[in-house]
C-alpha positions as CSV (number, residue, x, y, z in Angstrom):
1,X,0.0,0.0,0.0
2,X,1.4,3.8,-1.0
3,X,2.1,6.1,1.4
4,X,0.2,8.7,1.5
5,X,2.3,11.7,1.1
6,X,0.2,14.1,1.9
7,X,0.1,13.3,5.7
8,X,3.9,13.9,5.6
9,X,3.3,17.3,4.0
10,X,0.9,18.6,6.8
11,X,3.6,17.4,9.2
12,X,6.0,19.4,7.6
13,X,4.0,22.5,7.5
14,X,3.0,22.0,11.4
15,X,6.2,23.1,12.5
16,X,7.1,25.8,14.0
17,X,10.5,27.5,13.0
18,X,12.5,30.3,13.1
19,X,13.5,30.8,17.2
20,X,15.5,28.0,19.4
21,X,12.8,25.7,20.5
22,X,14.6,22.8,23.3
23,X,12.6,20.0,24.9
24,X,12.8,18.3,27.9
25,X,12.2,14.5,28.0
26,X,11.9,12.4,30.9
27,X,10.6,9.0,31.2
28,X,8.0,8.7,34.0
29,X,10.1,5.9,35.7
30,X,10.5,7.6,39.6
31,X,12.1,10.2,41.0
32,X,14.2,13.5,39.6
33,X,17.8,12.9,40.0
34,X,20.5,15.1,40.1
35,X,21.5,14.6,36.5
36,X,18.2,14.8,35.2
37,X,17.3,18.0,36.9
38,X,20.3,19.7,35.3
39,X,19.3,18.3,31.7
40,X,16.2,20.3,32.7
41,X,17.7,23.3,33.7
42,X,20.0,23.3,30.8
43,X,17.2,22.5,28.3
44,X,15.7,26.0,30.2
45,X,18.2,28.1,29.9
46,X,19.1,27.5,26.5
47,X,15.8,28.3,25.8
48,X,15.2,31.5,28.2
49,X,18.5,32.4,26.9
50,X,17.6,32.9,23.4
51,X,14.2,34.2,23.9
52,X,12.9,30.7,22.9
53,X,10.3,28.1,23.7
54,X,10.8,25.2,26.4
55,X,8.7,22.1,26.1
56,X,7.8,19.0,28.1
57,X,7.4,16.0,26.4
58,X,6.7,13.0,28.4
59,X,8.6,9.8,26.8
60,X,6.6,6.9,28.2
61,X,7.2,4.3,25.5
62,X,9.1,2.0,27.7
63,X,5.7,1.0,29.4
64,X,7.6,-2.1,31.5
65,X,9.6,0.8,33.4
66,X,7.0,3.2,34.2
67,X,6.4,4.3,38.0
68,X,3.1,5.3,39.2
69,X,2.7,9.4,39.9
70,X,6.2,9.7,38.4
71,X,4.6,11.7,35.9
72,X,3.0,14.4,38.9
73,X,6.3,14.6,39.9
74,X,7.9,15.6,36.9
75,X,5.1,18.4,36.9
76,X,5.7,19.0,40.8
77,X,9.8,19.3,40.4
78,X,10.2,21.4,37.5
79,X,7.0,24.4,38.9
80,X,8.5,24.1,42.1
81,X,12.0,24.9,40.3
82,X,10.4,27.6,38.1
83,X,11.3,25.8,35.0
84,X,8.1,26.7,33.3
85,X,7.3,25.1,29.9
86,X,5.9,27.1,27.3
87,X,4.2,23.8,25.4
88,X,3.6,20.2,26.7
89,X,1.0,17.9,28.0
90,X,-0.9,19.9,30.1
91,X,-0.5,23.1,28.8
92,X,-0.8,22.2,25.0
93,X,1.2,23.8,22.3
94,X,0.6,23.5,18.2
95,X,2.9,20.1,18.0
96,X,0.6,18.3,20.1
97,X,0.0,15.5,21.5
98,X,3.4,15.8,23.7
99,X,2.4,12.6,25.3
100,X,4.6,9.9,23.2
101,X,2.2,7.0,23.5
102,X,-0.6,9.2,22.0
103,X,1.7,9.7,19.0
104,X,2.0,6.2,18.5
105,X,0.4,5.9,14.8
106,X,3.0,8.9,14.0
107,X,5.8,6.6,14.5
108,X,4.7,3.6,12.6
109,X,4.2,5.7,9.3
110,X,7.6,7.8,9.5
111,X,9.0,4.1,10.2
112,X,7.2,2.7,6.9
113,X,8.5,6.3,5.0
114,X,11.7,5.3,5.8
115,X,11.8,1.9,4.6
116,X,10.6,3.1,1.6
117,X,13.6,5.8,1.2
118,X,16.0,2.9,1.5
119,X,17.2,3.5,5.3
120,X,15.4,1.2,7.3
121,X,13.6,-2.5,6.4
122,X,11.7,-5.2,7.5
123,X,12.8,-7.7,9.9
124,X,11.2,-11.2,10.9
125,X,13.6,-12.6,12.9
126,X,13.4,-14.0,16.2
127,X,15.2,-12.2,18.3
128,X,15.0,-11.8,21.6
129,X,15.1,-8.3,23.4
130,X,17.9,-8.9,25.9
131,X,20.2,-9.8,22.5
132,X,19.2,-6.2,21.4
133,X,20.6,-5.0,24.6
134,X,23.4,-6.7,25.1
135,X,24.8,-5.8,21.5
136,X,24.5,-9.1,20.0
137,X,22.9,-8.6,16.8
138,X,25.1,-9.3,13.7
139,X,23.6,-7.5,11.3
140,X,25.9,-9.1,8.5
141,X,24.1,-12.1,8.9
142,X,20.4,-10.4,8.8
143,X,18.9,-12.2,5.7
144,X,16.2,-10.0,6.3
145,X,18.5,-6.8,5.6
146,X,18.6,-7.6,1.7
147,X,15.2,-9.2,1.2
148,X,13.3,-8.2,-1.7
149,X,11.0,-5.1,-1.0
150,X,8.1,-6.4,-1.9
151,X,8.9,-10.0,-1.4
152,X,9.2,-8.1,3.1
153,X,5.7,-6.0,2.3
154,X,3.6,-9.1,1.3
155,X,4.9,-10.9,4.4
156,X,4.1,-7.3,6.7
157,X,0.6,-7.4,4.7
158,X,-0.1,-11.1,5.2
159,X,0.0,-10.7,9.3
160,X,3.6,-11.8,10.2
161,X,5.5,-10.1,13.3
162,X,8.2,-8.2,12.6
163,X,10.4,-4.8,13.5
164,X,11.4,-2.1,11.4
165,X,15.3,-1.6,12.1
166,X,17.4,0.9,10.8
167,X,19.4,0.2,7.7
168,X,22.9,1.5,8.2
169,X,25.7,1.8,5.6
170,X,28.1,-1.2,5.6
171,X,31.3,0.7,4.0
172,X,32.6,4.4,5.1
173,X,32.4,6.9,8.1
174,X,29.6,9.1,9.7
175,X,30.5,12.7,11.6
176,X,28.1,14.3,13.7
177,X,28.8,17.5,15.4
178,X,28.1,18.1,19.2
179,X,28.2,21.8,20.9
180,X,30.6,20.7,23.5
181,X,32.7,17.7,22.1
182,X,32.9,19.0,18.3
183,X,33.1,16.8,15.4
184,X,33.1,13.1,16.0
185,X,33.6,10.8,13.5
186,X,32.7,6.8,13.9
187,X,32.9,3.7,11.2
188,X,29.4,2.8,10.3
189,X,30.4,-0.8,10.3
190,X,30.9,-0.6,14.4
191,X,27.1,0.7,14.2
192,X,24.1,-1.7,14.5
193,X,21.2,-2.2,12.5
194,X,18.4,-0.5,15.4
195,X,15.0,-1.6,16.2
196,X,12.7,1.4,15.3
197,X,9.7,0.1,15.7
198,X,9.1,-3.3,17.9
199,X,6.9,-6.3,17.4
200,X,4.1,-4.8,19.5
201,X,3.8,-1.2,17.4
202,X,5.6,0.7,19.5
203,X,8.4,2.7,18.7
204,X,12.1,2.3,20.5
205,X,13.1,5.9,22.4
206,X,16.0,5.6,20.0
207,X,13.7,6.5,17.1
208,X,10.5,8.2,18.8
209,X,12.7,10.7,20.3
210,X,14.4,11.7,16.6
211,X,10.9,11.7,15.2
212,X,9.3,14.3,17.7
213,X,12.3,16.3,17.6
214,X,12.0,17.0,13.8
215,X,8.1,17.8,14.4
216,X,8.2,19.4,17.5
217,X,11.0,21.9,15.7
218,X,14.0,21.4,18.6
219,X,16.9,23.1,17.5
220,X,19.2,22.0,20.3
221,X,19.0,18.4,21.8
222,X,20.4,18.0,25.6
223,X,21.1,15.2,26.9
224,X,23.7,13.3,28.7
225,X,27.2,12.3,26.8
226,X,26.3,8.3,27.4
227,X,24.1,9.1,24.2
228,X,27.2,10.0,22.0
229,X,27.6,6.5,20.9
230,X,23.9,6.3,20.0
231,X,24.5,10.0,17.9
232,X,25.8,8.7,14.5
233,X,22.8,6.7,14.4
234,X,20.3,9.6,15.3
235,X,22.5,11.7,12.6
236,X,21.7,9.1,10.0
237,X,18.3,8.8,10.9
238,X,17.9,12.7,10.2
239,X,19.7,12.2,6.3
240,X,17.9,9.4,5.8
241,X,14.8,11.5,6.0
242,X,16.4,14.6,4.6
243,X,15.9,16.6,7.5
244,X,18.4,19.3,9.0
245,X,19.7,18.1,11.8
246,X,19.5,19.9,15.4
247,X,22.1,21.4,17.7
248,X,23.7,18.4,20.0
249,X,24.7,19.5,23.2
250,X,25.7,15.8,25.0
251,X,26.6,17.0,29.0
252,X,29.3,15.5,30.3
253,X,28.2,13.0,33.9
254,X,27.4,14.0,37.3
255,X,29.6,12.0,39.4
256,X,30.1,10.9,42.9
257,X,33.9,10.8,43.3
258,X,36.7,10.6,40.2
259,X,35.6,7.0,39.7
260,X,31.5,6.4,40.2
261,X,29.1,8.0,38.3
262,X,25.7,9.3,40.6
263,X,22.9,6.8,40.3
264,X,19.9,6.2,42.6
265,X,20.5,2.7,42.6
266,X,23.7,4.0,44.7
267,X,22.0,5.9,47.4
268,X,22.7,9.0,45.5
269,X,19.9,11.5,46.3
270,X,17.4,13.1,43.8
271,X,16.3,16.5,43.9
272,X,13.3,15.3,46.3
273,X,16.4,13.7,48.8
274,X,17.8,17.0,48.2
275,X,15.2,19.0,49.7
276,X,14.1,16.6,52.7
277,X,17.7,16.7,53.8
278,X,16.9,20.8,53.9
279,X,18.3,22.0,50.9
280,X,16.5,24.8,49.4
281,X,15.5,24.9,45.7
282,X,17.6,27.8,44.4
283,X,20.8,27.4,46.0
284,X,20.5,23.4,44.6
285,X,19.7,25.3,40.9
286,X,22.5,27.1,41.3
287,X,24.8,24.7,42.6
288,X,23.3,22.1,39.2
289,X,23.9,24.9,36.9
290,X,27.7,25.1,38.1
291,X,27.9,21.0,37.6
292,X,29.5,21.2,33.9
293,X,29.0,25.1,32.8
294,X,30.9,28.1,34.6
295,X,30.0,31.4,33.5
296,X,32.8,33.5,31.5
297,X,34.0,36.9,30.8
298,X,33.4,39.5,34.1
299,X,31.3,37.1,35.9
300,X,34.1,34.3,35.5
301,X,34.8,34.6,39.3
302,X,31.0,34.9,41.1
303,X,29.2,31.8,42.4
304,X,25.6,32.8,43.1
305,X,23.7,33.3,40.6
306,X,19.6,34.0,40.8
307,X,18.0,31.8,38.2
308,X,17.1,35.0,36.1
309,X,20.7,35.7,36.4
310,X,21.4,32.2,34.6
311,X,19.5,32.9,32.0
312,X,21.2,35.8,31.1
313,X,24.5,34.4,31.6
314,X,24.1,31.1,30.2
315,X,25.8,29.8,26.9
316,X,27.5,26.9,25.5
317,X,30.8,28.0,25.0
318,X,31.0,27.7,29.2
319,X,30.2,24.0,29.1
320,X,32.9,21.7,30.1
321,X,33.6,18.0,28.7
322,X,35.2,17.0,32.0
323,X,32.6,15.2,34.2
324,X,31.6,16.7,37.9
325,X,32.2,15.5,40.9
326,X,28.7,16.2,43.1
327,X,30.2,17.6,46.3
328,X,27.6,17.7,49.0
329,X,29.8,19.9,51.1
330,X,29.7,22.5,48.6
331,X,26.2,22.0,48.0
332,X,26.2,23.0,51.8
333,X,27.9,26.0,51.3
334,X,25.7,27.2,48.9
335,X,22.9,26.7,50.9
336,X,24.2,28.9,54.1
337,X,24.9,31.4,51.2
338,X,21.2,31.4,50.6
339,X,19.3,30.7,54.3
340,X,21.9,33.9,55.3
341,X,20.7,36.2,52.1
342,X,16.6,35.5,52.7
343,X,14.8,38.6,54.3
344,X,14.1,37.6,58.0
345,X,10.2,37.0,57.3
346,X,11.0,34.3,54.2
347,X,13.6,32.4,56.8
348,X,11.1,32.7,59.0
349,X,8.4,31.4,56.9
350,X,10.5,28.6,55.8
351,X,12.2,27.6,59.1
352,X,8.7,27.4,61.3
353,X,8.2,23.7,60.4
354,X,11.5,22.5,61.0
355,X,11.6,24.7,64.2
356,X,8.3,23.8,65.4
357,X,9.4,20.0,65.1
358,X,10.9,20.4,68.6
359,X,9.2,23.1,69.8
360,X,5.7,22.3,70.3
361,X,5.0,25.1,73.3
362,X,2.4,27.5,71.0
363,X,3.7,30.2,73.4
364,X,7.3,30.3,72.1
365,X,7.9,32.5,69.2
366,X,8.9,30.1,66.1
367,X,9.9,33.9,64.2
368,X,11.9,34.4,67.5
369,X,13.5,31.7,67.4
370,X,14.0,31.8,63.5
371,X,16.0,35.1,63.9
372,X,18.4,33.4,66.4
373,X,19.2,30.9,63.7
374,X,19.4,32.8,60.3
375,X,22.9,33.2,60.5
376,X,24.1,29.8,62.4
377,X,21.8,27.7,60.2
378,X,23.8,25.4,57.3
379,X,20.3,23.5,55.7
380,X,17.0,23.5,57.9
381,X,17.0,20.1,58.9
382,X,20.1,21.5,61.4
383,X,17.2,23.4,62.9
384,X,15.3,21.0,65.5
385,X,18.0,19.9,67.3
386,X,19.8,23.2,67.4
387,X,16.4,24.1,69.3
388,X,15.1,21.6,71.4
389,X,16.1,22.7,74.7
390,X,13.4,25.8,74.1
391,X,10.4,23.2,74.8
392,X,12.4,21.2,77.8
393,X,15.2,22.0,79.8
394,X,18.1,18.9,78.5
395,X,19.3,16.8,81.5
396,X,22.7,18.6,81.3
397,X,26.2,17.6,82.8
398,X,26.9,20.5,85.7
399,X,30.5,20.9,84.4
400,X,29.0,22.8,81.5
401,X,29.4,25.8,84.0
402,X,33.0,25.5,84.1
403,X,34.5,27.5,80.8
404,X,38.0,29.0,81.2
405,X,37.8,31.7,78.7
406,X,34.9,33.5,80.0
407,X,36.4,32.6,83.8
408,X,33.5,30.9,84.9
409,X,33.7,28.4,87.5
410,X,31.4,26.0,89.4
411,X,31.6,28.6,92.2
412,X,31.6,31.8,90.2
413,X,28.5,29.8,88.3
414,X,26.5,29.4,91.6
415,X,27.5,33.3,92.8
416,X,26.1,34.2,89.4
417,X,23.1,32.6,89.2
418,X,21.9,33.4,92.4
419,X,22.0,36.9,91.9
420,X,21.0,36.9,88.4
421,X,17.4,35.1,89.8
422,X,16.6,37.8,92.3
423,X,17.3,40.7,89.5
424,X,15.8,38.9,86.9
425,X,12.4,37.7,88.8
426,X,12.1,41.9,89.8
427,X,12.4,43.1,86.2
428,X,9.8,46.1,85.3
429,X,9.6,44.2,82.0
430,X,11.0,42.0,80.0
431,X,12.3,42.9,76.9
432,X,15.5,42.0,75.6
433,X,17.0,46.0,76.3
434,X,16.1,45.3,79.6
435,X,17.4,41.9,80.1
436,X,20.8,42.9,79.0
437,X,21.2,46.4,80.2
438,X,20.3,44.5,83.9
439,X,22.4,41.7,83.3
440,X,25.7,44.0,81.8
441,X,24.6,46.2,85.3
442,X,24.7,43.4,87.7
443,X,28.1,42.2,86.1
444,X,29.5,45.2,86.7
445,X,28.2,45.1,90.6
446,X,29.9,42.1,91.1
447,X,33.0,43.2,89.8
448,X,33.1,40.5,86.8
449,X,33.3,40.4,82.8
450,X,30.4,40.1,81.2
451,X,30.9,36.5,80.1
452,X,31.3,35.3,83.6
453,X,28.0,35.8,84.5
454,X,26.4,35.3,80.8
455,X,27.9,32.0,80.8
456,X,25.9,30.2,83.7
457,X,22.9,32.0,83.0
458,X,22.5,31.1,79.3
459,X,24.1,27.1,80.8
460,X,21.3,27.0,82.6
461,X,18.8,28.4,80.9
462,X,19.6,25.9,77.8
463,X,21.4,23.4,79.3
464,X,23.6,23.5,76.3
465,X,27.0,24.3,75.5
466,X,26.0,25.3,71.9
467,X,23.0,27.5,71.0
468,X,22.1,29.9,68.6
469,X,21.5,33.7,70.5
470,X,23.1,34.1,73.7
471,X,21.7,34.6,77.1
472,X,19.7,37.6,76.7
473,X,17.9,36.3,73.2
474,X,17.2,32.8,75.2
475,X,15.7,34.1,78.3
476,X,13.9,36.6,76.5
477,X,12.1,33.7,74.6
478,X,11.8,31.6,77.0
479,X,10.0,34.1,78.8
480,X,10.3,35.2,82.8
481,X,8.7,32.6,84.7
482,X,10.6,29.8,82.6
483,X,13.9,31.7,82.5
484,X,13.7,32.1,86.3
485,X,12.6,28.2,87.1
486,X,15.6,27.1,84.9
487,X,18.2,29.5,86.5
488,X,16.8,27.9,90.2
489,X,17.5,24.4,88.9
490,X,20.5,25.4,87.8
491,X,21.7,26.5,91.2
492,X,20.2,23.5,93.1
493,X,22.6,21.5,89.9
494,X,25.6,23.6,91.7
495,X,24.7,23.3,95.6
């Protein structure tokens, strides 16, 4: 049976051209990890860059891998990253459907088209799937490779199984040119003949993905530099249609020391591990982005970057072919960069959950607290146990009183204390002025530094060698009546 050419035509003329288009792809198979989230953020920025348009396409052909609500996720990750899409499933866009098993007929019939051009045929052999993987197929000894055309059509046509597979040049060399790693050339005999299209109608990702690309109108392909050795064939895929052929831009891997690469199957967290361990979106953008691009020129030297400010700054040239070493302590860094740059209301607003994890008491301040921490705080899991001894008093070792560089010792600690409880139960109020204009006052009465009395009092009001505020920000929280109970089982600690 012909083809009908016109449905090829109306293809064509659905395309939209003439700005960068870039796609993202994932396969609804589980969580985001790190290396997929910066394909993502590439894919955007390349996009926002140029003024272009970003799209989600959902590659779901591989039905024996697919997770359920993997494809919410997808959603979930990239709006809360602020990688909007311009077109994709649930938005729409003029290429639809962006949903790859709702293009399914598509792939058949550019499939057939190219058997008929002479770069892909028939196949009725048995073989098995894990033979494909593994790399296994000679296709020298394919008899199906030089079967008569329409000796293969009559068998299609009279009901026998079969897969379309690519067919690929026996004699000479193929060059395809990548953004990052340049021109690469490989012998066609060291390629295999491909499954396009398998026995059950569906197309391989190999082929779907070079198919949408043309008729979704991506200029620039991202994706990871495993796929280089599958290139040529995707670059003869494109001639043998006659179509031009996009922008490759292969990353280089994430990795987790000089030797692994980052996997999930390794313990190696995804962008949802990333932000239960207290990592904040932006500063784990930002630290992506730097995974394989630096910026050039003036802004060579800066590390924080807004996410506006990557798009602006963003270009190819700054990609690196060396792979990246994911370095959580870095990742760290970047995150006290950005707890310590959020205006005190949006730390507050973020830390109250973490805070309110171990401080239950509805009378304590959580924005109180929050301010204490702002500027001691690493990622906001550190938060509940930096706070705990707000909503009960730790059972605390009495030899915390004994610090030599403020001077205070177990008997200084117990003169202290007992005159800090009689000053501080007589307050007229109790604001923080107050609390350390008296304390600074009575230090001075008793002939002492500062530190000698501050230390026991904020001891035994925390019961922690370690807090975030000092004395006066504690008891102040803590409130009067606590503050003073706490100093009084201090000093029964020291009698």
């Amino acid at each position: 049976m012909a083809l009908d050419m016109r449905y090829f035509e109306e293809m064509e003329a659905k395309i939209p051209r003439g700005k960068v288009r870039t796609r993202f792809a994932p396969s609804p198979t589980g969580y985001m990890h790190v290396g997929n989230l910066r394909t993502a953020l590439y894919t955007w920025l390349i996009a926002r860059n140029a003024g272009g348009t970003f799209i989600l396409r959902i590659e779901d052909t591989d039905q024996t891998r697919q997770v359920e609500g993997a494809t919410e996720l997808i959603y979930r990750t990239l709006a809360e990253c602020k990688l909007d899409h311009d077109e994709g499933p649930d938005v729409g866009g003029p290429v639809a459907p962006y949903i790859q098993t709702q293009r399914r007929d598509t792939y058949g019939k550019y499939a057939r088209l190219l058997v008929e051009k002479g770069h892909a045929y028939y196949c009725f052999c048995e073989k098995t799937e894990s033979e494909e993987d593994a790399g296994d197929f000679d296709r020298g000894e394919d008899p199906c490779r030089e079967l008569d055309p329409a000796q293969a059509q009559a068998r299609v046509d009279a009901g026998e199984p079969y897969v379309i597979r690519q067919k690929i040049p026996r004699e000479g060399t193929t060059t395809f040119h990548d953004a990052i790693f340049g021109d690469i050339t490989v012998e066609n005999k060291t390629l295999d003949d491909q499954v396009l299209i398998k026995r059950d109608g569906l197309p391989t990702y190999n082929f779907a993905n070079v198919v949408d690309d043309h008729l979704m109108g991506i200029t620039h392909v991202v994706r990871g530099s495993e796929y280089l050795s599958s290139a040529p064939k995707y670059d003869l895929l494109y001639r043998g249609f006659g179509w031009e052929v996009p922008t490759y831009v292969h990353c280089s891997p994430v990795m987790r020391d000089a030797q692994h690469k980052m996997s999930k199957r390794h313990g190696d967290p995804s962008y949802e591990d990333l932000k239960a361990q207290g990592f904040l979106t932006e500063a784990i953008l930002n630290y992506v982005a730097l995974l394989g691009w630096s910026p050039r020129g003036e802004l060579a030297e800066r590390e924080i970057f807004s996410l506006e400010e990557l798009a602006q700054a963003f270009d190819l040239e700054g990609m690196s072919k060396s792979p990246a070493i994911f370095d959580l302590d870095k990742l760290t860094h970047f995150n006290a960069l950005y707890l310590r740059a959020m205006a005190p209301e949006e730390f507050a607003r973020v830390a109250e959950p973490y805070i309110r994890q171990s401080v239950k008491n509805p009378a304590l301040d959580a924005a109180e607290i929050a301010a204490l921490l702002q500027a001691r705080c690493e990622k906001l899991t550190d938060i509940p146990e930096k706070v705990d001894f707000f909503d009960a008093l730790p059972d605390y070792d009495v030899n915390l009183f004994a610090n030599k560089k403020s001077k205070s010792t177990l008997d200084s600690s117990k003169e202290m204390l007992s005159a800090a409880v009689g000053m501080l139960a007589n307050l007229p109020n109790w604001k923080p002025e107050m609390i350390h204009d008296s304390l600074a006052g009575l230090a001075e009465g008793l002939g002492v530094k500062n530190a000698t009395l501050m230390w026991p009092v904020r001891i035994a009001a925390a019961g922690k060698a370690v807090t975030p505020g000092g004395a006066v920000e504690i008891c102040h929280i803590l409130g009067r009546e606590e503050t003073v109970r706490r100093l009084k089982l201090g000093l029964e600690k020291l009698s």
